[in-house]
C-alpha positions in Angstrom: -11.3 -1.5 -23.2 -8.1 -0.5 -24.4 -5.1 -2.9 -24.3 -1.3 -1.4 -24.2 1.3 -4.2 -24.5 4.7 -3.0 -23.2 8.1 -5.5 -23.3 8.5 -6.5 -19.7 7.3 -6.2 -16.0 9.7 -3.4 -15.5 8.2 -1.6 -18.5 4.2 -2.2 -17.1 4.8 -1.2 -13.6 6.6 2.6 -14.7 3.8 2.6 -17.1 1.1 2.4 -14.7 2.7 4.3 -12.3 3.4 7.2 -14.6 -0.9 7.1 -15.5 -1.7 6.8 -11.6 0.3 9.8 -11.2 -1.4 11.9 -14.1 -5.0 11.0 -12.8 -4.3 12.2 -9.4 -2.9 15.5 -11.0 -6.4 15.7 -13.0 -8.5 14.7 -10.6 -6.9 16.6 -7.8 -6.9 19.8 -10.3 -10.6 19.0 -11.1 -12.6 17.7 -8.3 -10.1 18.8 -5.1 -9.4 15.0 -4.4 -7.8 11.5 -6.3 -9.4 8.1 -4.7 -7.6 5.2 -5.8 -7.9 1.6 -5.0 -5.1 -0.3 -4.8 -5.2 -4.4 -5.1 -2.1 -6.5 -4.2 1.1 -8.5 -6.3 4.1 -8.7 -7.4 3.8 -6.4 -10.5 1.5 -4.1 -8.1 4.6 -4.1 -5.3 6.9 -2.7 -8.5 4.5 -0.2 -9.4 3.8 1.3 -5.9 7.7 1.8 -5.5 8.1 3.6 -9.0 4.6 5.6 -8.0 6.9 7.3 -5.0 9.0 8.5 -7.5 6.4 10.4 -9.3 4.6 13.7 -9.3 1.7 12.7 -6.8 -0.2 15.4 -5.3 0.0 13.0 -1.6 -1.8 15.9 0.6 -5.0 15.1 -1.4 -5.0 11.3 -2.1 -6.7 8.9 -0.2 -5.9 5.2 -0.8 -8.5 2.0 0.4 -8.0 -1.8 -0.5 -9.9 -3.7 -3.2 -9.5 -6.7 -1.1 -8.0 -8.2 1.6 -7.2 -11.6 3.3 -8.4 -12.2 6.7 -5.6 -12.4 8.7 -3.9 -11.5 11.7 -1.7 -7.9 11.7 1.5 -7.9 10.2 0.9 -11.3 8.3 3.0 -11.6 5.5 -0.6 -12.9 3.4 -2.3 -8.7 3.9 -2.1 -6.7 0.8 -1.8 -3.8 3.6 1.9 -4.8 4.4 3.0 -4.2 0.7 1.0 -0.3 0.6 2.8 0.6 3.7 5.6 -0.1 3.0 5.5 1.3 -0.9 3.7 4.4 -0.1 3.9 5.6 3.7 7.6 4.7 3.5 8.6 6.7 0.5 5.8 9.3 0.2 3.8 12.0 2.1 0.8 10.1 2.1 -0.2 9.8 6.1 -1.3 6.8 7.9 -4.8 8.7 7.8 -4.9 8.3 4.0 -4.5 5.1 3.9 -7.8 3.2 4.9 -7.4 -0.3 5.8 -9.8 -3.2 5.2 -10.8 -3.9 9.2 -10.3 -7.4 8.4 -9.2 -8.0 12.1 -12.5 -7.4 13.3 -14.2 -9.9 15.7 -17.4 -9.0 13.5 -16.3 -9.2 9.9 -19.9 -8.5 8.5 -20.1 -5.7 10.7 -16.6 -4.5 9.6 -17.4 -4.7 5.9 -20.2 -2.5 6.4 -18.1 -0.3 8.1 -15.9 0.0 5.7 -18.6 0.6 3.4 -19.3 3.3 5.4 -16.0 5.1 5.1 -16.1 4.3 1.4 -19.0 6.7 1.1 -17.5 9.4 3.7 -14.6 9.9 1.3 -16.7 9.5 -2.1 -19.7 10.3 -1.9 -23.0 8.2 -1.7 -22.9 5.8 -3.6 -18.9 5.8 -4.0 -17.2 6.5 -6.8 -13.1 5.5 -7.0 -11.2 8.0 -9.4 -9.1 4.7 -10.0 -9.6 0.8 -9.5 -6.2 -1.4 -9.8 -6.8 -4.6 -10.6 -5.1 -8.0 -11.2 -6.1 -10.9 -13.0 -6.0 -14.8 -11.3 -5.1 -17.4 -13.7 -9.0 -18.9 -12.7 -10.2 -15.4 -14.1 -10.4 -14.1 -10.4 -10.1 -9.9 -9.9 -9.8 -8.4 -6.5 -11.5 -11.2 -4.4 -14.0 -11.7 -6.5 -13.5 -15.7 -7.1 -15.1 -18.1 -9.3 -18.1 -19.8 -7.8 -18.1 -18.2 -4.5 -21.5 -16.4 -3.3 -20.0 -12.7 -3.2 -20.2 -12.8 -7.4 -24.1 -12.5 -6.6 -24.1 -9.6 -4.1 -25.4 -6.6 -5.7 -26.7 -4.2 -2.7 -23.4 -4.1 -1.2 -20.4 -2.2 -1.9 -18.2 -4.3 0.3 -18.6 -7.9 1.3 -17.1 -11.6 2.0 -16.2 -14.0 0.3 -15.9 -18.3 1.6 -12.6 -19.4 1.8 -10.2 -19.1 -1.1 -6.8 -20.5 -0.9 -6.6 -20.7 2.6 -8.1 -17.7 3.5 -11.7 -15.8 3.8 -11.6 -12.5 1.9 -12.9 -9.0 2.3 -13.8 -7.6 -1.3 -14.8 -4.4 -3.4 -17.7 -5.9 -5.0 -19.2 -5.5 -8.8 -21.4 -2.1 -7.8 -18.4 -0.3 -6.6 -15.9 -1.3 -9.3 -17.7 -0.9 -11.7 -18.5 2.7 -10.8 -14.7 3.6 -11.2 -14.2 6.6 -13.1 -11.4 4.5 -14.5 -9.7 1.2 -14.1 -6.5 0.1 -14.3 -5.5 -3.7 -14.9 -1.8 -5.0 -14.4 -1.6 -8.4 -16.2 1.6 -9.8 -16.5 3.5 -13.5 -17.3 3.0 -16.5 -19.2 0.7 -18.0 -16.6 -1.9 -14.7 -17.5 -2.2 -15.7 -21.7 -5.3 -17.4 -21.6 -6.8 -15.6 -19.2 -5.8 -12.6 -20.5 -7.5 -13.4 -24.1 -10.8 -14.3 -22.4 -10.6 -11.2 -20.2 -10.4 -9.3 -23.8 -13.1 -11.2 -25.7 -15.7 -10.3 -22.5 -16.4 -13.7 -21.1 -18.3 -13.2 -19.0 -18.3 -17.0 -17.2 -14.7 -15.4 -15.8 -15.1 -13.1 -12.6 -13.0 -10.5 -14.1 -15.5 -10.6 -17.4 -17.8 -8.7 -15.4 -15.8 -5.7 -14.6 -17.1 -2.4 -16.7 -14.9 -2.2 -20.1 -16.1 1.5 -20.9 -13.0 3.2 -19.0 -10.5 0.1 -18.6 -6.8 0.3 -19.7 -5.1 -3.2 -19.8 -1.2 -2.5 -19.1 0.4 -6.2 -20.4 3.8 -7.5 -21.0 4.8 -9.8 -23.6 4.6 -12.8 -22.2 0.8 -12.3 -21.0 -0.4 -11.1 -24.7 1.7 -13.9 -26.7 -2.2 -15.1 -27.3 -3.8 -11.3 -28.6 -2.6 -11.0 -32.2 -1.5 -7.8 -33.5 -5.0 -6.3 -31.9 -4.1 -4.2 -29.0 -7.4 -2.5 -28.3 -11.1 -2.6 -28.9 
């Protein structure tokens, strides 16, 4: 895991954007196709917009969800709001390039599998992402994988469920198909992130996000979030 501290949230979401936009250009130039996860924020909402503004092959990028809330369409609480508006607003991409979690679904196991499904149409079986984006929860949480909740466990799925967390049942990218990113991307940011932040560094593995693969992560961090790290920003 390498760890780049930059001075602000302005700074981290260009940053990421600007890397985003040079592994589509690779992969794209390499292997005809760049399939990137996207997970939702604040920081995320930033980085999306400054993403439009960069030099993104859009004919040949497909975007899914790392998770989802379970919730009605066009409730303010989907993560799919925030990449429509961010990237079929200001981009090329197409509606068809941007698979949604069917978290509508009167059949939600049903609908993860599905989506499963359509994770191995566009990448191959298993799946591999080009990119993961993740976030980190002040409890340790990435994507909707949540402390204590049954979905930590599942291991023969590449989508699946979680109970409810803050109000709402979740639809999640599990371990298996994160971890086989060819690379992933975490946006930490803020004061509230320090702690968590340090543990996430030191591999603790008692914290969801501990569990994630290290061999191919980038940690983008402001400031305020690696006031904790020392002078160490990678190992």
């Amino acid at each position: 895991m390498h760890i780049k501290i930059l001075d602000d949230v302005d700074s981290v979401a260009f940053e990421a954007a600007r890397i985003i936009a040079a592994e589509a250009r690779t992969a794209v130039a390499e292997r005809g196709r760049f399939i990137v996860a996207f997970s939702g924020g604040s920081t995320p909402k930033q980085m999306l917009r400054a993403l439009a503004g960069e030099d993104v092959p859009w004919g040949s990028v497909h975007v899914v969800q790392v998770d989802e809330r379970v919730a009605p369409a066009g409730d303010p609480d989907r993560n799919l709001i925030q990449l429509r508006e961010s990237l079929l607003e200001h981009t090329s991409l197409s509606s068809a390039q941007l698979c949604a979690m069917p978290v509508e679904s009167s059949d939600l196991r049903e609908a993860a599998m599905r989506y499963a499904a359509t994770l191995r149409e566009l990448a191959g079986s298993p799946p591999v992402l080009d990119l993961a984006h993740l976030g980190l929860g002040t409890d340790g949480h990435t994507a909707s994988l949540v402390p204590d909740d049954p979905v930590l466990n599942v291991n023969d799925r590449d989508v699946a469920l979680t109970e409810i967390y803050e109000g709402r049942q979740r639809m999640t990218l599990t371990y298996p198909m994160l971890n086989r990113s060819r690379r992933i991307l975490w946006l930490i940011t803020g004061n509230d992130k320090a702690e968590i932040l340090l543990r996430l560094r030191d591999s603790d593995a008692t914290i969801p996000a501990g569990r994630i693969c290290r061999d191919s992560a980038l940690v983008i961090t402001d400031q305020a979030a690696a006031k904790q790290l020392g002078p160490t920003t990678g190992i």
